[in-house]
NUPARO-653655 format. One line per 2 residues: number of its first residue (from 1); their letters; for each residue x, y, z of N, C-alpha, C. Coordinates in steps of 0.1 Angstrom, whole numbers. Example, Ala and Ser with C-alpha at 12.3 -4.5 7.8 and 13.67 -1.06 7.14 Angstrom:
<atoms>
1> AS> 132 -57 78 123 -45 78 132 -33 78; 128 -22 71 137 -11 71 129 0 79
</atoms>
This chain:
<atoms>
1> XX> 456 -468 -37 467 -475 -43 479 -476 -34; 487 -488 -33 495 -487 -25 505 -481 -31
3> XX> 517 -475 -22 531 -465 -26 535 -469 -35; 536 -484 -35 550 -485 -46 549 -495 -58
5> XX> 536 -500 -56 532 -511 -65 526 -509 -76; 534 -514 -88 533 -510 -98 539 -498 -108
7> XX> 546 -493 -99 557 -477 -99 569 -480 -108; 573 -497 -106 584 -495 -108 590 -493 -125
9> XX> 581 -493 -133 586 -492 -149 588 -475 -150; 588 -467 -134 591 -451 -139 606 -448 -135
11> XX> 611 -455 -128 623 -455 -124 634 -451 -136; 644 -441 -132 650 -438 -141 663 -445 -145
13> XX> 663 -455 -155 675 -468 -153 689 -458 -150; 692 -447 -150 704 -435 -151 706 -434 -139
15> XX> 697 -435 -128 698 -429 -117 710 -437 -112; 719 -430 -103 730 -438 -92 729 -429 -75
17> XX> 738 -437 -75 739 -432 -57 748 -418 -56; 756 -416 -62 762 -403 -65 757 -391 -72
19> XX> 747 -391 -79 739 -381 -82 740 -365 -89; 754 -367 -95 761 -355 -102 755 -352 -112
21> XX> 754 -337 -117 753 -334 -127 738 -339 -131; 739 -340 -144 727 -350 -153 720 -362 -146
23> XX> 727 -367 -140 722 -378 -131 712 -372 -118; 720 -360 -115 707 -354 -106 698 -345 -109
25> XX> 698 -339 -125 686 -338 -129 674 -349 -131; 681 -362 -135 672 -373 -137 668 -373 -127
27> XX> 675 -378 -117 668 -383 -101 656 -376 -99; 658 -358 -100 649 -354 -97 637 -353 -107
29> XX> 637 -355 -117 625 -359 -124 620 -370 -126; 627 -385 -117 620 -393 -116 613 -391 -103
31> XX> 620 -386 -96 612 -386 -84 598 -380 -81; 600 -364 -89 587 -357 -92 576 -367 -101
33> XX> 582 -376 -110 573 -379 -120 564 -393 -109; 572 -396 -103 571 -406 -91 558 -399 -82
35> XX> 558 -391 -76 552 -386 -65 540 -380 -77; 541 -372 -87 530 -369 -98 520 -384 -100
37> XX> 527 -393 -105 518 -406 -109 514 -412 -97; 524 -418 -83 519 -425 -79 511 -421 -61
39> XX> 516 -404 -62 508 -397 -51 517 -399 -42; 512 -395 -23 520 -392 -15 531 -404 -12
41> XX> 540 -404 -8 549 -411 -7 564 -408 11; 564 -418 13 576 -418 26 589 -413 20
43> XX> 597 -411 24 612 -407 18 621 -423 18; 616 -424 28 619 -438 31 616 -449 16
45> XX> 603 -447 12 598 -457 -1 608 -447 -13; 613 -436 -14 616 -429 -22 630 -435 -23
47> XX> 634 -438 -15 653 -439 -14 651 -455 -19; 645 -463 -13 640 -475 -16 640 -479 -37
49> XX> 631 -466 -38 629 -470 -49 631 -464 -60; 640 -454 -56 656 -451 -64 666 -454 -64
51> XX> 669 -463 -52 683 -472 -54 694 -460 -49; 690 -450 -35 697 -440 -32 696 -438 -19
53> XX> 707 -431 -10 707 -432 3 697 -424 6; 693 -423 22 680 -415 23 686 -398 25
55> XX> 703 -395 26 704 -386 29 701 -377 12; 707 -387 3 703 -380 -11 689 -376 -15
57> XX> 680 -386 -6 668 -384 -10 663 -369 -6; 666 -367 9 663 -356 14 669 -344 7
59> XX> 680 -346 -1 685 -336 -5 679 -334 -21; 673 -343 -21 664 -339 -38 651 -332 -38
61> XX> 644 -343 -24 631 -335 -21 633 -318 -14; 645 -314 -7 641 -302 -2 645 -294 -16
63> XX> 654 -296 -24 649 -288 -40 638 -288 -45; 631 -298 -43 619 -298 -51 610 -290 -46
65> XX> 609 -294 -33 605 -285 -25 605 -268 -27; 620 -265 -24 624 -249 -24 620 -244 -39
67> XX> 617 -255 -49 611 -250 -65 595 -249 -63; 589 -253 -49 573 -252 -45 566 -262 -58
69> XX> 577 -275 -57 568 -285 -67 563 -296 -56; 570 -297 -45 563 -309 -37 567 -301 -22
71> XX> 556 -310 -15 558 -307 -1 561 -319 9; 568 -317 20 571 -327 29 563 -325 41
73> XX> 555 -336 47 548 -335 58 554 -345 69; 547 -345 81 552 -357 88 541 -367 84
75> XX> 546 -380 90 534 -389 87 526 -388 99; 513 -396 94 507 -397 107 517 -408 122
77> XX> 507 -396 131 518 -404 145 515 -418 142; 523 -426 146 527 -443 147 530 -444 159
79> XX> 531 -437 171 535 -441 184 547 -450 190; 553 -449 176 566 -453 172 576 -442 180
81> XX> 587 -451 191 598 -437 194 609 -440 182; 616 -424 182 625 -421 174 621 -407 165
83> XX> 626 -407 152 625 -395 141 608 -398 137; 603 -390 134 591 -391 126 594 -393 113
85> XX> 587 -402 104 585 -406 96 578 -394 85; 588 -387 72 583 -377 66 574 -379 50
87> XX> 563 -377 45 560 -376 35 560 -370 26; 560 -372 10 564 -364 1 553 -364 -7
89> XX> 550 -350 -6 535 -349 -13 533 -341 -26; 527 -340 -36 529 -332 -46 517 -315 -46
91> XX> 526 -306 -49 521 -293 -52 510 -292 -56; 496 -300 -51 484 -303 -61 476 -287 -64
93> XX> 477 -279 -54 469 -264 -56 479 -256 -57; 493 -255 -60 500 -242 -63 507 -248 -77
95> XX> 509 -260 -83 512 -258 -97 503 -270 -104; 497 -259 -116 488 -269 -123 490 -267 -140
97> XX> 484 -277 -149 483 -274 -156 469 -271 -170; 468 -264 -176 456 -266 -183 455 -277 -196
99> XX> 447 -288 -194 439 -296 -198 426 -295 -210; 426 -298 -220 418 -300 -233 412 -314 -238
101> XX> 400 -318 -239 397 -331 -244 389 -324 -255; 392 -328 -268 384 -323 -281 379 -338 -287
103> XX> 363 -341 -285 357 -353 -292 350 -350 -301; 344 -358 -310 336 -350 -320 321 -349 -312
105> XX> 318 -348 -303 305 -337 -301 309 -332 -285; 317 -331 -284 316 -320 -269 331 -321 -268
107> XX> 338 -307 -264 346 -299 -258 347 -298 -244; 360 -303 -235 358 -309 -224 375 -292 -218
109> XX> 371 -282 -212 387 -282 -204 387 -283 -191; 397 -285 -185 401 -290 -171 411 -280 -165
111> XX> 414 -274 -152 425 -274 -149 430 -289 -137; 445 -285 -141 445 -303 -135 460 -298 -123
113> XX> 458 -301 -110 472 -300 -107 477 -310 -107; 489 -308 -100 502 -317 -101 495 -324 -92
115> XX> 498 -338 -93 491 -352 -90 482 -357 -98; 476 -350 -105 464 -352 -117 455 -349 -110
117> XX> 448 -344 -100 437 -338 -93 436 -331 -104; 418 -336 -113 412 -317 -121 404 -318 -107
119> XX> 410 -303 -105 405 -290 -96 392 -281 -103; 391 -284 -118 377 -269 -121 376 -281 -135
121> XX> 366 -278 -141 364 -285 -153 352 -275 -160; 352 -276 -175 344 -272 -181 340 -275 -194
123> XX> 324 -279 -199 322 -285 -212 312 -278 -216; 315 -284 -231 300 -276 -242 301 -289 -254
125> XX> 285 -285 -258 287 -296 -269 296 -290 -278; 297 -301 -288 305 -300 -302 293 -299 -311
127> XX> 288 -294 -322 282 -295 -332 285 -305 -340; 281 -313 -349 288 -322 -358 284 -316 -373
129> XX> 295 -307 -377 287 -293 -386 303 -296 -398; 315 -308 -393 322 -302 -405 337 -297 -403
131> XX> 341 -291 -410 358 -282 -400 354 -275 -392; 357 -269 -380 352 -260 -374 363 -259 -368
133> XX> 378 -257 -369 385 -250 -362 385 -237 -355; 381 -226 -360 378 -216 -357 371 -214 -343
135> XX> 356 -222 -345 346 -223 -335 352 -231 -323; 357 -243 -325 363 -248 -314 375 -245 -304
137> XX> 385 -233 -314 392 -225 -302 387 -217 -303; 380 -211 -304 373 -202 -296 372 -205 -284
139> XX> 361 -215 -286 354 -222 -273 367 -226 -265; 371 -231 -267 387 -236 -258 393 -230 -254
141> XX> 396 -217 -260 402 -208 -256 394 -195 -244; 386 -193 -246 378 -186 -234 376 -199 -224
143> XX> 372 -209 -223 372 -221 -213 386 -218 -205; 401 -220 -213 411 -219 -208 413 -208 -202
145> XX> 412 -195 -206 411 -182 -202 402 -181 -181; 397 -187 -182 387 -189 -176 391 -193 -163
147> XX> 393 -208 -165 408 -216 -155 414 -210 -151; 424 -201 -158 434 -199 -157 431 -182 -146
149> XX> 423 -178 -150 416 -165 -144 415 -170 -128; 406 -185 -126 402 -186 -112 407 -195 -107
151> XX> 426 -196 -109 428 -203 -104 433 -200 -86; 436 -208 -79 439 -204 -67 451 -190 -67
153> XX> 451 -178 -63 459 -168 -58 474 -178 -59; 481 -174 -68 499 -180 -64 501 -190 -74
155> XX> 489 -198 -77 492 -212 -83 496 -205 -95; 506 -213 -107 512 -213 -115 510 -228 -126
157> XX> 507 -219 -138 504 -230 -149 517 -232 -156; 520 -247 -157 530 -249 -161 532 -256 -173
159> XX> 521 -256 -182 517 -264 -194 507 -265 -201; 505 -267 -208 491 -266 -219 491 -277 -229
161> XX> 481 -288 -226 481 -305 -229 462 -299 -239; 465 -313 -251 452 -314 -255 451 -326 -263
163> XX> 441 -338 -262 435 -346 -267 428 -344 -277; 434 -347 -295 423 -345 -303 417 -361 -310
165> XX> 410 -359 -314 401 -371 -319 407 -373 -332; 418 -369 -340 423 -375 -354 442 -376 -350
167> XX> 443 -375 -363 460 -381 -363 467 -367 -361; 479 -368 -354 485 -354 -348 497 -355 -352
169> XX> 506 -345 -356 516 -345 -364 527 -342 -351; 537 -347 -348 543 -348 -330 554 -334 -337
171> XX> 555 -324 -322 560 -316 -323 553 -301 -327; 541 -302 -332 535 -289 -337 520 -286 -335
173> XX> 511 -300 -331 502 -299 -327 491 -300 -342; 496 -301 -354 490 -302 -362 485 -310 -366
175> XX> 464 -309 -368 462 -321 -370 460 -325 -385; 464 -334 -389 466 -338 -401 453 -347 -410
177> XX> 451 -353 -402 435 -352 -404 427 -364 -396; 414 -357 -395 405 -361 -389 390 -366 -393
179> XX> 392 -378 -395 386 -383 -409 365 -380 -400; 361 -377 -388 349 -376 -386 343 -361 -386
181> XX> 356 -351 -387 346 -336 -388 356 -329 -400; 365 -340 -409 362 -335 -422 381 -329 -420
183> XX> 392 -327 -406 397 -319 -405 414 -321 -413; 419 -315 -418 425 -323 -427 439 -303 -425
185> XX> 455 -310 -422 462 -302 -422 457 -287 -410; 452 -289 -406 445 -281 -395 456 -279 -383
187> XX> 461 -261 -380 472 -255 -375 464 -254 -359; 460 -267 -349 454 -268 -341 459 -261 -328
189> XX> 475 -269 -325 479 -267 -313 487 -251 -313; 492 -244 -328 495 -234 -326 485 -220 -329
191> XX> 471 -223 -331 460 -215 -327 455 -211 -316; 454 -226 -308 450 -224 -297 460 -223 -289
193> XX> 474 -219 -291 481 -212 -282 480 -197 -282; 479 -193 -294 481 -183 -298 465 -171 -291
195> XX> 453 -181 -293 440 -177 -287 443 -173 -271; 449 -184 -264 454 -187 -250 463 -179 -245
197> XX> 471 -173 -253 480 -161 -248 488 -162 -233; 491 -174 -230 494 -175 -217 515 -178 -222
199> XX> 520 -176 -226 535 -179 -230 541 -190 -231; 529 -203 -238 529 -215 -236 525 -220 -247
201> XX> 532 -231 -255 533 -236 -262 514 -247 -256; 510 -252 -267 497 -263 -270 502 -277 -275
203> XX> 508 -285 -263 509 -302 -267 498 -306 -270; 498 -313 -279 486 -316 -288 486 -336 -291
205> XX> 478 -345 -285 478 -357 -291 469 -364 -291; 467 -378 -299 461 -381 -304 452 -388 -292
207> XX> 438 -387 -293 433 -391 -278 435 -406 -274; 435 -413 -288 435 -432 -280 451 -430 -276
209> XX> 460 -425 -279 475 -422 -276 473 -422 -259; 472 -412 -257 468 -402 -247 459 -412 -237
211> XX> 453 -413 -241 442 -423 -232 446 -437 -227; 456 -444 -239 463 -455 -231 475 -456 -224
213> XX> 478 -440 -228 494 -438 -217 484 -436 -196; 473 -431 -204 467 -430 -188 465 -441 -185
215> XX> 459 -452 -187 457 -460 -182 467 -474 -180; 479 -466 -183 492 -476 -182 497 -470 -167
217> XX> 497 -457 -168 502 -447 -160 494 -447 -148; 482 -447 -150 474 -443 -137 462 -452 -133
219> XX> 456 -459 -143 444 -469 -144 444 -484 -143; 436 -491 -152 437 -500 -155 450 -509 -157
221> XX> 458 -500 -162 472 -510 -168 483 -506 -159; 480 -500 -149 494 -498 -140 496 -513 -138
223> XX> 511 -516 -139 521 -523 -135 521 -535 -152; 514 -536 -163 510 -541 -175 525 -533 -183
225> XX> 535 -541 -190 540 -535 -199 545 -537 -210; 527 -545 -216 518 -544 -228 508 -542 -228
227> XX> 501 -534 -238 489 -534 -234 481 -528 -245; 469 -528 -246 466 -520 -254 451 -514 -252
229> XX> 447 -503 -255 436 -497 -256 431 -493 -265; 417 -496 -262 404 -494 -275 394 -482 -274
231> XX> 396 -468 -280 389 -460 -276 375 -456 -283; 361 -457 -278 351 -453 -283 345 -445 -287
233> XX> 346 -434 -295 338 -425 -299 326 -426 -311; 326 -417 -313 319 -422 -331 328 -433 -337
235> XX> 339 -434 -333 344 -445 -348 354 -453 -334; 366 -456 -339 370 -466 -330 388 -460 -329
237> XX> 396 -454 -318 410 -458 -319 413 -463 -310; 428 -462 -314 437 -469 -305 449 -465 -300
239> XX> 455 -475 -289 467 -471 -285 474 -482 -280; 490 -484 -284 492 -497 -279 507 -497 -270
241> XX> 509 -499 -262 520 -498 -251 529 -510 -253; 537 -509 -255 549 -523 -261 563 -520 -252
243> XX> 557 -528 -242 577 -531 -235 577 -517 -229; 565 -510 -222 561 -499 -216 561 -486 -222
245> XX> 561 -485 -232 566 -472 -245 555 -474 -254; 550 -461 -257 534 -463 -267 543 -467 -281
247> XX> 536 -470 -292 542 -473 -302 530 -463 -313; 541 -455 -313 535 -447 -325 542 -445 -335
249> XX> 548 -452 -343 552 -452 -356 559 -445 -357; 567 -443 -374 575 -437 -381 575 -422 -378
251> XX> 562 -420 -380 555 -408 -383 550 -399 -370; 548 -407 -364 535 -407 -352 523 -409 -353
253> XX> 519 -413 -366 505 -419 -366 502 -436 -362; 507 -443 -360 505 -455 -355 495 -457 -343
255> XX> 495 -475 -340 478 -476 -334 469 -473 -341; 468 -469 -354 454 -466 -355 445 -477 -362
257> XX> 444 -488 -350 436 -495 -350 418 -498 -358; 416 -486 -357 402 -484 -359 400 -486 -376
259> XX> 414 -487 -384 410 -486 -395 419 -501 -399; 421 -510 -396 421 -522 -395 412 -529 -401
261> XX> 412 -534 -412 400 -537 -421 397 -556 -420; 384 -552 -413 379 -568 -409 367 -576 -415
263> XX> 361 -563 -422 352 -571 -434 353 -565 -449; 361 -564 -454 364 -556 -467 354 -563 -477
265> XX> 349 -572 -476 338 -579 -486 323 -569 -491; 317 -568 -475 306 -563 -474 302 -554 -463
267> XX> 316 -545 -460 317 -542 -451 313 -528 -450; 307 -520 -440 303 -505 -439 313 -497 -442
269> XX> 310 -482 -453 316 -470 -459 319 -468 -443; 332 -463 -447 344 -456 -432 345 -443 -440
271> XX> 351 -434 -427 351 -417 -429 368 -416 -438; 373 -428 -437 387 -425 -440 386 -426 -454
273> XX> 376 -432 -458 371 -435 -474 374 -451 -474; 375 -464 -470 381 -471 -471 363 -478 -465
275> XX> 364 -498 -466 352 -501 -463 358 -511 -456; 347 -517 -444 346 -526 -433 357 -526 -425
277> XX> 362 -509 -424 372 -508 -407 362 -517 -400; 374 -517 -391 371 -519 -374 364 -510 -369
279> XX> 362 -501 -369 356 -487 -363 344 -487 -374; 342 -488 -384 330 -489 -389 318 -497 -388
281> XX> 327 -511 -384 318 -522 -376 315 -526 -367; 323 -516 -357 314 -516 -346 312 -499 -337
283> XX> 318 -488 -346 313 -477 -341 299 -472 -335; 299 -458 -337 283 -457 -333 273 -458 -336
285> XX> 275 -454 -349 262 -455 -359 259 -468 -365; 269 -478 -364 266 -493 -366 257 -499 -354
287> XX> 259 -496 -342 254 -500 -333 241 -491 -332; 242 -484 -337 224 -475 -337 217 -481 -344
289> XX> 225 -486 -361 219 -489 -371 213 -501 -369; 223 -510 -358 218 -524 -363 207 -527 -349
291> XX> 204 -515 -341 193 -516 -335 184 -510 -337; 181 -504 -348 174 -497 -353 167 -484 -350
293> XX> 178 -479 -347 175 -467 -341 174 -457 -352; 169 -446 -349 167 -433 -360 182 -427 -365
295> XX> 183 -417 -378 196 -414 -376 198 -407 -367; 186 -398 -360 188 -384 -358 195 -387 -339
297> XX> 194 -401 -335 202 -405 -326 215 -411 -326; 221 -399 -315 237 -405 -317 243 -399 -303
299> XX> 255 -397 -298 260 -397 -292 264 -407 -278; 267 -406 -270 267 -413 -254 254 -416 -254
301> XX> 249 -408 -248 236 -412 -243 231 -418 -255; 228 -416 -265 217 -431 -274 230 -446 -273
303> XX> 245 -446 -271 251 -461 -270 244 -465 -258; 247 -454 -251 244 -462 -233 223 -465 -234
305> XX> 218 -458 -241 204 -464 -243 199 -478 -247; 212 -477 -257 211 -492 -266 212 -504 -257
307> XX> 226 -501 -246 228 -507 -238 219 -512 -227; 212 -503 -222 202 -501 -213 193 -511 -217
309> XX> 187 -508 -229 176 -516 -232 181 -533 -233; 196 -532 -238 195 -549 -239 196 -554 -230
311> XX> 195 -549 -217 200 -552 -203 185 -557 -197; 170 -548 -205 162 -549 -202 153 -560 -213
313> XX> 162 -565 -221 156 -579 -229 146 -572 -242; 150 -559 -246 153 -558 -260 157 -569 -266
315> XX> 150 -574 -278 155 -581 -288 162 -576 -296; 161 -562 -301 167 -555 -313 181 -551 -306
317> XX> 178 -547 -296 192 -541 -289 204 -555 -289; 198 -564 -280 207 -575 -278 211 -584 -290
319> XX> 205 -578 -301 208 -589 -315 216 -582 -319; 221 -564 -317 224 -557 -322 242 -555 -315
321> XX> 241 -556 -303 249 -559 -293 258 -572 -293; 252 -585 -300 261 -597 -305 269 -595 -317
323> XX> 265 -585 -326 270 -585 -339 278 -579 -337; 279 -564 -333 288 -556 -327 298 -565 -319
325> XX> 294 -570 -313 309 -581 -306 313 -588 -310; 309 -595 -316 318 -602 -330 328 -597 -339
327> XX> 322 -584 -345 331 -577 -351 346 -571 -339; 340 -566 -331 345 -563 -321 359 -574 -316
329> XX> 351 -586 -314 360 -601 -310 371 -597 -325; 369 -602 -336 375 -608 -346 387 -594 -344
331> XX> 384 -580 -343 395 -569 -343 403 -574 -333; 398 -578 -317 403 -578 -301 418 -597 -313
333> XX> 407 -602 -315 418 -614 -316 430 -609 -326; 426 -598 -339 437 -600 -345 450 -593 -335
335> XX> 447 -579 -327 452 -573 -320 464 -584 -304; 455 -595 -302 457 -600 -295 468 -613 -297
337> XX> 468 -616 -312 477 -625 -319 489 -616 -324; 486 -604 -325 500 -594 -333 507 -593 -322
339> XX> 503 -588 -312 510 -579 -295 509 -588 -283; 502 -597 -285 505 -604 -270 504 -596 -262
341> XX> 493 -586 -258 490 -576 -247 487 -588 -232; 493 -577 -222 489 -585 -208 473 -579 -206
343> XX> 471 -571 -211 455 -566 -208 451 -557 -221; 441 -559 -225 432 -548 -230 418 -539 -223
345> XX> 423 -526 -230 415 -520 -220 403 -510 -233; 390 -513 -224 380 -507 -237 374 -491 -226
347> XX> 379 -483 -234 375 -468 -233 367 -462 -238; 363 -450 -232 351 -441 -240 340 -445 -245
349> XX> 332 -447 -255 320 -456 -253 321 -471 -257; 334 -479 -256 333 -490 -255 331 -495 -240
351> XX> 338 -486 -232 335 -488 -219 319 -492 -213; 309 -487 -225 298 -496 -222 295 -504 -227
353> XX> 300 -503 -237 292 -514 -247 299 -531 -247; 317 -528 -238 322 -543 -239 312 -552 -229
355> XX> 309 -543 -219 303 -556 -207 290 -565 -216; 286 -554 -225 272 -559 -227 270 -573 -239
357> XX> 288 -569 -242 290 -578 -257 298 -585 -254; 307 -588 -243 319 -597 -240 321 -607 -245
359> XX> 304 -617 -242 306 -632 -246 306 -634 -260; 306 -629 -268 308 -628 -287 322 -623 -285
361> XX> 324 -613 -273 342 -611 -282 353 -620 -274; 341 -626 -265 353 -638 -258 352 -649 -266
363> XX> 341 -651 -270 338 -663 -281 346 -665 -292; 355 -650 -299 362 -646 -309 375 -651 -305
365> XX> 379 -646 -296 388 -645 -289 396 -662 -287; 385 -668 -280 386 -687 -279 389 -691 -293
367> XX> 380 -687 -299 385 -693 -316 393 -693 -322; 400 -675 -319 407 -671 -334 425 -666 -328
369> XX> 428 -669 -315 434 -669 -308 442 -678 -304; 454 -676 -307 469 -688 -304 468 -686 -286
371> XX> 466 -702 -281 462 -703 -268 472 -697 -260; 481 -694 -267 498 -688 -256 495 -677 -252
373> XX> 490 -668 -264 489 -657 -266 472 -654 -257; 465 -663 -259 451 -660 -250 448 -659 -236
375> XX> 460 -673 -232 457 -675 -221 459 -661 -208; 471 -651 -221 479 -643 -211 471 -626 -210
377> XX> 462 -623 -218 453 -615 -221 444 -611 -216; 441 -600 -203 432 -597 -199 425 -587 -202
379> XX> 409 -587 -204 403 -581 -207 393 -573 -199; 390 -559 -197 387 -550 -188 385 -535 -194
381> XX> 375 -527 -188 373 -517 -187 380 -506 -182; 381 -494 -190 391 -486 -188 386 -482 -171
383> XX> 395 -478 -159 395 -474 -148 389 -461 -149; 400 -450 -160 398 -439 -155 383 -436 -165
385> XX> 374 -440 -169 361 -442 -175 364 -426 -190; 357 -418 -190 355 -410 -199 368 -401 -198
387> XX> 369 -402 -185 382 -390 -183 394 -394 -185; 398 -403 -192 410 -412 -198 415 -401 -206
389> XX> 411 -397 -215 420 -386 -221 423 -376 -221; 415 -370 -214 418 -357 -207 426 -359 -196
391> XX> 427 -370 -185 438 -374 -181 455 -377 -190; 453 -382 -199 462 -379 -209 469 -371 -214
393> XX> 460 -357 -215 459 -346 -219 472 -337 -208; 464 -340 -197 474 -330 -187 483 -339 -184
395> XX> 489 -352 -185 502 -357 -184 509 -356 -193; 503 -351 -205 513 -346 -216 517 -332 -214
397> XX> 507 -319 -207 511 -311 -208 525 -309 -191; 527 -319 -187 533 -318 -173 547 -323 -177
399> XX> 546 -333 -188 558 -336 -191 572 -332 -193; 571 -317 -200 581 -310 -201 586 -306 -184
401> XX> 578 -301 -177 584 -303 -159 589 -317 -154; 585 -327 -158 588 -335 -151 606 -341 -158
403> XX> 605 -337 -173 616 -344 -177 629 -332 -173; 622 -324 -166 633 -313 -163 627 -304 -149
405> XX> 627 -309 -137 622 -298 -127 626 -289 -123; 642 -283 -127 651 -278 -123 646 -265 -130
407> XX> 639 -266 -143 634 -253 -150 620 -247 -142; 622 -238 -136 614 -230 -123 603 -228 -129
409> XX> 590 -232 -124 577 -228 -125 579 -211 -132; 576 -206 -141 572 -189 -142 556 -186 -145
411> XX> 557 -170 -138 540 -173 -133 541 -169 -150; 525 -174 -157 524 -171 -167 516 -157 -168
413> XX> 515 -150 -179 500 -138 -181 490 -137 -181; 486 -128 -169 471 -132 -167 468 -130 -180
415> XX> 458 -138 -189 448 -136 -203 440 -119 -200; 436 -115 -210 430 -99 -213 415 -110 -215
</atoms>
């Protein structure tokens, strides 16, 4: 990726050339958040693209520095006479943070440093058994313990991020409910701090949230600022970026696309209790169903099978794979007539299933689509592929450093 392309919607509109006070808290959290998203960087592209002299610049990066959040290198030789040209690189193995993706069948943790490098990862399935709070931090919590145990000598955790698969109440981590394993007022993010014992609060959000801020941020939608993402799992959410800011409602439950009701006539029982979502007509088990698959298949691997086969001129699969995109089209156009997105992006197990279905949801799309609003809409696959939310995950838990870097890394407790 080049330095600076596509960076510019992180810029802090506050920043000035004078840089007192509050203003030089900002600077320096755009700068960090700058070098965190968009990776190594010249001082030179820094001053450039804060609208600040280069002597300021240097005087932000050597704090940032002396806080052991970024480091300054030379550039490579250029054979250029005069000063060498210096880089500003991010702390990727001395501060990290720990990372959670919770789907309904597998448990994903990461540790992730600064830059978004995951450095260790670790998964187990999910059962599909019901509430299982308990069972799941568990599991999350010895995973984290774990990380955090082997992380490099010195490095320091500076946050604790997690992606859940239902609606998350902002501020507490509570999930409010989760209409596919039943989870309803569930005390998520302050259990699994509490399991984690590391002196650190559990940011907790909702994964299509989380997953389209990544891919505004880091993937597919850098430099997009609209956009919206379609995330695949068993059922269908979403996330939608408007004027570069996610839009999550009153509440914070907004985006939730998946329950967008597109065939209410004759349309398939949904988990939320309601009939012919978006997510019910073209989820997983619609797409198993209408290829006739057993029930006792489900997950990734039977979408990506279905897929496989229609690739290989399956009739069941590929008849199964039109319908699904239809329904799929008629959601993509209503979504596409409300927001005027510059791109849509299909994640998680849409990510396989759009290539296989496009021409039914471009067919939808031509039809049902105000041409203003069509012509401007691109359609694509998420970049960062499965790891979209878990990328998510740890830029939420980094956030609190970034909107403030002046507050000093502390090492946390080692876990018992």
């Amino acid at each position: 990726m080049g330095q600076l392309t596509g960076w510019s919607m992180l810029r802090d509109p506050a920043a000035d050339r004078h840089v007192p006070g509050d203003s030089r808290r900002r600077n320096l959290g755009a700068l960090l958040r700058r070098v965190h998203l968009g990776g190594p960087v010249s001082r030179v592209g820094l001053a450039d693209w804060l609208g600040v002299n280069r002597s300021t610049v240097m005087a932000l990066t050597a704090e940032l520095a002396a806080a052991g959040l970024v480091r300054e290198m030379p550039a490579s030789a250029s054979g250029r006479a005069g000063r060498p040209s210096f880089v500003v690189r991010p702390e990727s193995e001395a501060v990290h943070v720990l990372a959670f993706d919770i789907a309904v069948d597998r448990l994903v943790a990461a540790r992730v440093g600064l830059g978004g490098a995951v450095s260790a990862r670790l998964e187990a399935e999910r059962p599909r058994a019901g509430a299982d709070l308990d069972s799941v931090v568990s599991v999350l919590a010895g995973f984290g313990r774990e990380l955090h145990r082997d992380a490099p000598p010195g490095s320091v955790c500076v946050g604790v991020g997690a992606s859940y698969c239902g609606m998350i109440r902002p501020g507490d981590g509570m999930v409010r409910f989760g209409p596919d394993m039943g989870w309803v007022d569930q005390a998520f993010g302050a259990e699994l701090a509490r399991r984690l014992d590391l002196g650190l609060p559990v940011l907790v959000g909702n994964e299509a949230h989380l997953g389209a801020m990544a891919e505004h941020q880091r993937g597919a939608g850098v430099g997009a600022q609209n956009l919206i993402y379609l995330h695949g799992d068993v059922g269908v959410g979403g996330g939608i970026i408007v004027g570069g800011d996610l839009l999550d409602g009153d509440g914070g439950y907004g985006s939730e696309v998946g329950h967008m009701v597109v065939n209410p006539d004759r349309g398939r029982p949904c988990g939320c209790g309601s009939r012919g979502c978006l997510e019910a007509e073209v989820g997983e088990r619609a797409l198993l169903d209408e290829a006739g698959r057993p029930a006792d298949h489900r997950g990734r691997d039977a979408v990506r099978a279905v897929v496989t086969a229609a690739g290989r001129g399956d009739a069941a699969a590929r008849e199964a794979l039109g319908r699904i995109g239809d329904w799929l089209g008629i959601g993509v156009a209503n979504l596409v007539n409300l927001f005027n997105p510059g791109v849509v992006i299909f994640g998680g197990t849409l990510r396989e299933v759009f290539p296989a279905a496009a021409p039914q949801v471009r067919r939808r799309i031509t039809a049902n689509v105000l041409p203003v609003s069509r012509d401007e809409a691109r359609l694509t696959v998420s970049a960062l592929g499965y790891d979209a939310t878990l990328i998510g995950a740890a830029d939420l838990a980094f956030s609190p450093l970034l909107a403030d870097p002046l507050r000093a890394p502390t090492r946390t407790p080692t876990p018992r």
